[in-house]
Backbone as a chain_set.jsonl record, in Angstrom:
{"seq": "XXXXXXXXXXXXXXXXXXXXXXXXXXXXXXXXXXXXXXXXXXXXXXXXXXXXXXXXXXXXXXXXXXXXXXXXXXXXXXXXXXXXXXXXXXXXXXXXXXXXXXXXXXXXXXXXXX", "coords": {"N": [[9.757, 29.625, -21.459], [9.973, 26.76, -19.669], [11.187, 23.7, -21.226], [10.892, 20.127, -21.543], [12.901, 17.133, -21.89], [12.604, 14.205, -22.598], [14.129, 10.656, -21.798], [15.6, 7.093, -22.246], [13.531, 5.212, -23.443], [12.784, 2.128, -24.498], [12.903, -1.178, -25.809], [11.836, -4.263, -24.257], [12.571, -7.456, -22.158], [9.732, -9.047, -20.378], [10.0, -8.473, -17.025], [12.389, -7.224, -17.141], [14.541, -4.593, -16.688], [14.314, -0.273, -17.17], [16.001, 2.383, -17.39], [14.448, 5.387, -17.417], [14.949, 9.348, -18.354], [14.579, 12.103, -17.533], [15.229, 15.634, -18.968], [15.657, 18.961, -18.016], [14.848, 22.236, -19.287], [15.141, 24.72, -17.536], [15.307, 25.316, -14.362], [13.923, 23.783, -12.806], [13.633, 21.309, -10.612], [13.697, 21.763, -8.432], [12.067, 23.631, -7.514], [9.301, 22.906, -7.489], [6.967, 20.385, -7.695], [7.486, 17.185, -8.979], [6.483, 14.542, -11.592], [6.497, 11.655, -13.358], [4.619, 11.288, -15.856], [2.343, 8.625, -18.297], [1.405, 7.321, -21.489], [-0.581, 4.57, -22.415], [-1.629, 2.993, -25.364], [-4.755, 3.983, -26.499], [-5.91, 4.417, -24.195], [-6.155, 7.084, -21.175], [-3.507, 9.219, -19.903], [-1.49, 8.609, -17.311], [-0.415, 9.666, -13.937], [2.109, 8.194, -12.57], [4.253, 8.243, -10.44], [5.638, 10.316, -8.6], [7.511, 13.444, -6.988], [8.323, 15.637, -4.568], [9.158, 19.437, -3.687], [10.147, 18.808, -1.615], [11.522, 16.531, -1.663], [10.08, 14.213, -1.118], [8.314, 11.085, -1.897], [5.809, 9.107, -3.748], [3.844, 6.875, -5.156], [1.918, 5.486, -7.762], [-0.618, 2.801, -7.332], [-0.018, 0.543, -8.824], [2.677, 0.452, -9.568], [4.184, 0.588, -7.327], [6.872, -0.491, -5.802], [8.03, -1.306, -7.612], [9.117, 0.797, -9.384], [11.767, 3.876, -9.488], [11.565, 7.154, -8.239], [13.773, 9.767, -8.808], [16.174, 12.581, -8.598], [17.733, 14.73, -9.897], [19.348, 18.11, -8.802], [21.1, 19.781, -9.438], [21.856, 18.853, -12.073], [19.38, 20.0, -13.386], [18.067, 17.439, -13.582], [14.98, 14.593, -14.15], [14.701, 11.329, -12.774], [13.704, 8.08, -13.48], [13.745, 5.146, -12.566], [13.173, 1.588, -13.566], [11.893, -1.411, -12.589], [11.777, -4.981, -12.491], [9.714, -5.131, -15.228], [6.572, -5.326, -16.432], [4.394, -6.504, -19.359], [2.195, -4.846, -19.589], [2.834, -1.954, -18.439], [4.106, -1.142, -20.498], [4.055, 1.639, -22.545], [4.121, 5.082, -23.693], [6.353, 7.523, -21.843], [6.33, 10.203, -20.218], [7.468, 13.359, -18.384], [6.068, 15.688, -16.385], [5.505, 19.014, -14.249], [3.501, 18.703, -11.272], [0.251, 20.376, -10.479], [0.358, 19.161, -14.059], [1.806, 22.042, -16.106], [3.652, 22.365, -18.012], [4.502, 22.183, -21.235], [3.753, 19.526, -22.675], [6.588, 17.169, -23.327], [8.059, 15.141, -25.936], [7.824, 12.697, -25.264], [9.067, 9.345, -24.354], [8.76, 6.386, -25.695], [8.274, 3.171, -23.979], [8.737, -0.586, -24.814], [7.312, -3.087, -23.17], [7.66, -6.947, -23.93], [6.135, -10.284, -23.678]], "CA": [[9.081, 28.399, -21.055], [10.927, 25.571, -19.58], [11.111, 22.52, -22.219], [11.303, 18.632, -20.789], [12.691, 16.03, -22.853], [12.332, 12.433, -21.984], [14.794, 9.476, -22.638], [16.143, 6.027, -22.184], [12.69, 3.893, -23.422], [12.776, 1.15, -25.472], [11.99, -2.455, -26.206], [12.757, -4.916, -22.86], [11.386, -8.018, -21.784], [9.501, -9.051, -18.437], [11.063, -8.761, -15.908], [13.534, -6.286, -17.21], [14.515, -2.764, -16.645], [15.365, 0.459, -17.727], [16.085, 4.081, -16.178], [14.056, 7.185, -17.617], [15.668, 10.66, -17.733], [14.186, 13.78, -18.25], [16.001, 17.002, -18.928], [14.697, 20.362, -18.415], [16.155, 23.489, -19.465], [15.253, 25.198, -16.383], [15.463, 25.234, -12.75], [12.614, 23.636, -11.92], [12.774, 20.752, -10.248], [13.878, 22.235, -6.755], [10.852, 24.281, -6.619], [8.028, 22.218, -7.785], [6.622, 18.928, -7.676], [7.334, 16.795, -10.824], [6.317, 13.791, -11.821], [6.469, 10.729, -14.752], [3.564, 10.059, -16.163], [2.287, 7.522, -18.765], [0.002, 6.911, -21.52], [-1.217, 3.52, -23.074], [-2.839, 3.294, -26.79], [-6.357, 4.036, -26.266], [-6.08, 5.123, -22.476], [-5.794, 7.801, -20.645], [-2.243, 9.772, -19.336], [-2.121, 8.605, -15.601], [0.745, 9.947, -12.878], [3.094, 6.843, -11.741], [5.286, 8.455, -9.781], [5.708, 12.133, -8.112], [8.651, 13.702, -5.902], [8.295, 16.69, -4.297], [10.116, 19.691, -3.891], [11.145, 18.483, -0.34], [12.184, 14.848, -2.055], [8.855, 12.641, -0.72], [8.198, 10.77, -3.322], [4.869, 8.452, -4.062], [3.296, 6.244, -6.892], [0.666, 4.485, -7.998], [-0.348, 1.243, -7.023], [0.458, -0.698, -9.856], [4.166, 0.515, -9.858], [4.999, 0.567, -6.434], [7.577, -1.059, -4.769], [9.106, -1.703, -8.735], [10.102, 1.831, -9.87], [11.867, 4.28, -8.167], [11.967, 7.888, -8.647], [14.688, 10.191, -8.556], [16.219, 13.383, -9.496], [19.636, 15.701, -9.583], [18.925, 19.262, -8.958], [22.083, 20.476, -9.882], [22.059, 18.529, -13.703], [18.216, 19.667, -13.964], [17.369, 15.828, -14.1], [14.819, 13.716, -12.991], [15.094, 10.068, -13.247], [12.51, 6.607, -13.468], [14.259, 3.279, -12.479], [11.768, 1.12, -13.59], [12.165, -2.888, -12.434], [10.636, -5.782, -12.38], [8.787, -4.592, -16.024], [5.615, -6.085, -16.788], [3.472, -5.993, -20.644], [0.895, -3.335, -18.802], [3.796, -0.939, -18.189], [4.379, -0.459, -21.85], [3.555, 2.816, -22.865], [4.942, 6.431, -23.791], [6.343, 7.827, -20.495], [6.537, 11.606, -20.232], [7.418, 13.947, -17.255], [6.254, 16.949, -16.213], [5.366, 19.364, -13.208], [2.486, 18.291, -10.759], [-0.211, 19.631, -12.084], [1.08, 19.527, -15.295], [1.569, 22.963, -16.735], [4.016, 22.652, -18.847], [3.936, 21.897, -22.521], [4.588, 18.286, -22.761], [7.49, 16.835, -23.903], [7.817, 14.218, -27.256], [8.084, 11.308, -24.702], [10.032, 8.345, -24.747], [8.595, 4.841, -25.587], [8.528, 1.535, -23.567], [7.899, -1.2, -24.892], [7.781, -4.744, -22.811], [7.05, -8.194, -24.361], [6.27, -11.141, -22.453]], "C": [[10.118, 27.281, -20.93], [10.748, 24.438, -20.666], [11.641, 21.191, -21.079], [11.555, 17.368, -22.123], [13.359, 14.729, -22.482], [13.343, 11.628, -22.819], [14.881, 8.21, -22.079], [14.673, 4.93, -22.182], [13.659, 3.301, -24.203], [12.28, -0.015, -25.297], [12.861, -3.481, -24.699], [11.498, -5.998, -22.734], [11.292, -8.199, -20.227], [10.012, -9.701, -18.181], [12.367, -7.633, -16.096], [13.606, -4.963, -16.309], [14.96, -2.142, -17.388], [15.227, 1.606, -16.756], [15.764, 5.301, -17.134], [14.965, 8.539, -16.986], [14.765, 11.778, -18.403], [14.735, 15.148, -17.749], [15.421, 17.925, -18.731], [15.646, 21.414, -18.752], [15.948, 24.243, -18.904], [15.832, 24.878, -15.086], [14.257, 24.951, -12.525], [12.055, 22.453, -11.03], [13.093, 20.83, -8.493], [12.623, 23.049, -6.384], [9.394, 23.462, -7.08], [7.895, 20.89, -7.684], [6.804, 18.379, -8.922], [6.96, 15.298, -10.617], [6.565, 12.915, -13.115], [5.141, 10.177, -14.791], [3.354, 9.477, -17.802], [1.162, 7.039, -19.598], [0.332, 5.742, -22.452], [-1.604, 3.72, -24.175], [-4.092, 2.753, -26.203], [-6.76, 4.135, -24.855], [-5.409, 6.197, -22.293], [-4.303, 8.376, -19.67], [-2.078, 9.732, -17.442], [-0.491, 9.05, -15.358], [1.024, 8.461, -12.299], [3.827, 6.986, -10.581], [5.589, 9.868, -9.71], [6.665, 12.082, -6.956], [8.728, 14.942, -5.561], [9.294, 17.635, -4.142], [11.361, 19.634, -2.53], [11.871, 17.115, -0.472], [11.178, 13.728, -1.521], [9.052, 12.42, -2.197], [6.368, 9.434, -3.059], [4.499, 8.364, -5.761], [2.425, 5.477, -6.568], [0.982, 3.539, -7.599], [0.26, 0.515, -8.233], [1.957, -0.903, -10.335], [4.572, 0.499, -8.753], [5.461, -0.552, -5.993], [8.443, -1.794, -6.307], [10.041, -0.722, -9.769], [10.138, 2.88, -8.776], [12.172, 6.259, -9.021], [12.515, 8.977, -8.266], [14.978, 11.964, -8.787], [17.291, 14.278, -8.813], [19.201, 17.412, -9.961], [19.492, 20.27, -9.379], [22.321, 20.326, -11.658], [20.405, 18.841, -13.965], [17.594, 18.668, -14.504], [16.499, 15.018, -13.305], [14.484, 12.161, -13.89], [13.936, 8.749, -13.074], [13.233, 5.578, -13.401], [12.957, 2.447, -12.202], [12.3, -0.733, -13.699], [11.185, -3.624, -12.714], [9.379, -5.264, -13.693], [7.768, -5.566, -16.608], [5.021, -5.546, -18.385], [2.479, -4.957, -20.404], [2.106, -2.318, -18.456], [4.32, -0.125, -19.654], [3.234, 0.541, -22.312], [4.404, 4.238, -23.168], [5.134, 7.034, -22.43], [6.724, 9.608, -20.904], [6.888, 12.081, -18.536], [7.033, 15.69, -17.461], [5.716, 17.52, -14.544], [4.084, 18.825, -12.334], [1.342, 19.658, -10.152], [0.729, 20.154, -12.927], [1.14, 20.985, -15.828], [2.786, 23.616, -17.613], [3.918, 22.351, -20.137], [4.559, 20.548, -22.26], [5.438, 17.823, -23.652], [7.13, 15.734, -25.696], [7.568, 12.731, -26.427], [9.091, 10.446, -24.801], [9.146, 7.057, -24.668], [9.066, 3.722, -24.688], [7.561, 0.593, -23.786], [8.124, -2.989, -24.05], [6.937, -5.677, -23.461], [6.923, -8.742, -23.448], [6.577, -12.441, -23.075]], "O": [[10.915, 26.936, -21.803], [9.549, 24.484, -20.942], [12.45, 21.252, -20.153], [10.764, 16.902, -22.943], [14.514, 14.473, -22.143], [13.504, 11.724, -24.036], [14.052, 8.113, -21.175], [14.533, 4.056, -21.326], [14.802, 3.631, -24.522], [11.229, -0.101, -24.663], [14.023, -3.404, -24.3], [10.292, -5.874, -22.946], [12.021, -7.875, -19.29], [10.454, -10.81, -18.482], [13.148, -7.337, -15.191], [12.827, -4.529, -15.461], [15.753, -2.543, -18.24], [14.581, 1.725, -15.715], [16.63, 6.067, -17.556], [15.44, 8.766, -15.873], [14.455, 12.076, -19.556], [14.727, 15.636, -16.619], [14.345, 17.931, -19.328], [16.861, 21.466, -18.562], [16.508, 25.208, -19.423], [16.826, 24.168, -14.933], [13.481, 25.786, -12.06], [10.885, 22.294, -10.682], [12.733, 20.052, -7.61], [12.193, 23.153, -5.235], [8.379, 23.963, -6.596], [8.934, 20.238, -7.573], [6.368, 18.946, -9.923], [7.123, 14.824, -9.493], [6.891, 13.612, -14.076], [4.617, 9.219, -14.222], [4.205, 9.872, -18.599], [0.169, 6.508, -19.102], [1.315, 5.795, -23.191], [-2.095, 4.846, -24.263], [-4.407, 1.683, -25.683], [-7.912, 3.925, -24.472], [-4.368, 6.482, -22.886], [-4.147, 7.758, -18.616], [-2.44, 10.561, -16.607], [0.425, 8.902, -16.167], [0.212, 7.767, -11.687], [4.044, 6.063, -9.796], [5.777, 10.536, -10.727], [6.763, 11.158, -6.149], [9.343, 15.588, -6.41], [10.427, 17.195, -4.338], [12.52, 20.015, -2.367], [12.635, 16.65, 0.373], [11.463, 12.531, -1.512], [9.553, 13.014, -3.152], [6.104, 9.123, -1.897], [4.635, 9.01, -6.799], [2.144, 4.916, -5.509], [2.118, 3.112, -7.396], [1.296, -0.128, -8.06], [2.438, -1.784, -11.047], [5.79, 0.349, -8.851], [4.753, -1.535, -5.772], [9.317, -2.65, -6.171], [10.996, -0.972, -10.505], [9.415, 3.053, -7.795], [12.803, 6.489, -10.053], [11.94, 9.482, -7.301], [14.008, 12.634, -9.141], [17.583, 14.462, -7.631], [18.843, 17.84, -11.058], [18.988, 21.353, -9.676], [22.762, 21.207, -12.396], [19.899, 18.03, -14.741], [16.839, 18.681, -15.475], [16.787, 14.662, -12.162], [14.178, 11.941, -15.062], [13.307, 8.909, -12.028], [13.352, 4.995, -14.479], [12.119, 2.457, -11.3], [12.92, -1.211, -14.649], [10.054, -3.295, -13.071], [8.238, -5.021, -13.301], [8.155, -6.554, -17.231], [5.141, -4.354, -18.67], [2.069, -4.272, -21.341], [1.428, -1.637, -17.687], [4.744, 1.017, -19.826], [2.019, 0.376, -22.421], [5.533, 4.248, -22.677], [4.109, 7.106, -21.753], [7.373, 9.965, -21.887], [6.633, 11.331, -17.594], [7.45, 16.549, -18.238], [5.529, 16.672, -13.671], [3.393, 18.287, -13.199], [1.772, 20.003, -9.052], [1.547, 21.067, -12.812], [-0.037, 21.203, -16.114], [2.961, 24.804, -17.884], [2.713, 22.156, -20.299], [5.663, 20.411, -21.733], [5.155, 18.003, -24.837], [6.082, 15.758, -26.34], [7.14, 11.751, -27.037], [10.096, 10.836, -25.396], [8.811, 6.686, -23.543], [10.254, 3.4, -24.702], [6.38, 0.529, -23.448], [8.956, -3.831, -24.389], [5.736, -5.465, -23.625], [7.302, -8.308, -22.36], [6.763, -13.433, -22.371]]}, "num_chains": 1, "name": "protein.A"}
């Protein structure tokens, strides 16, 4: 089973950024769709941002046109440049395949103040 493990949250204020990475210890993100998604305390795990395995990429409304997402097929990495960060963006960010079917990772925290 492939494993994904998520990095570079933390604490930032608005308006900031940072850049998500997630590792896998497969080969998987040349053949599948992956995505970052994102949950809130006391909401539901939504998809932000998906890149296929031809490189489209799309996201939600509420993030587009402020993160961007990426990914190196050769370092099994894919990446979240996340701008322009607003207090509604803070949340645990995870990645995995689209649908999900792998085990999910531990996450990585972001948290923005305002």
């Amino acid at each position: 089973q492939v494993q994904l493990v998520e990095s570079g949250g933390g604490l930032v204020q608005a308006g900031g950024s940072l850049r998500l990475s997630c590792a896998a210890s497969g080969s998987i993100f040349s053949i599948n769709a992956m995505g970052w998604y994102r949950q809130a305390p006391g909401k539901q795990r939504e998809l932000v941002a998906e890149i296929t395995s031809g490189g489209s990429t799309n996201y939600a409304s509420s993030v587009k046109g402020r993160f961007t997402i990426s990914r190196d097929n050769a370092k099994n990495t894919m990446y979240l440049q996340m701008n322009s960060l607003k207090p509604e963006d803070t949340a645990v960010y995870y990645c995995n395949t689209i649908p999900p079917f792998l085990f999910w990772g531990q996450g990585t925290q972001v948290t923005v103040s305002s």
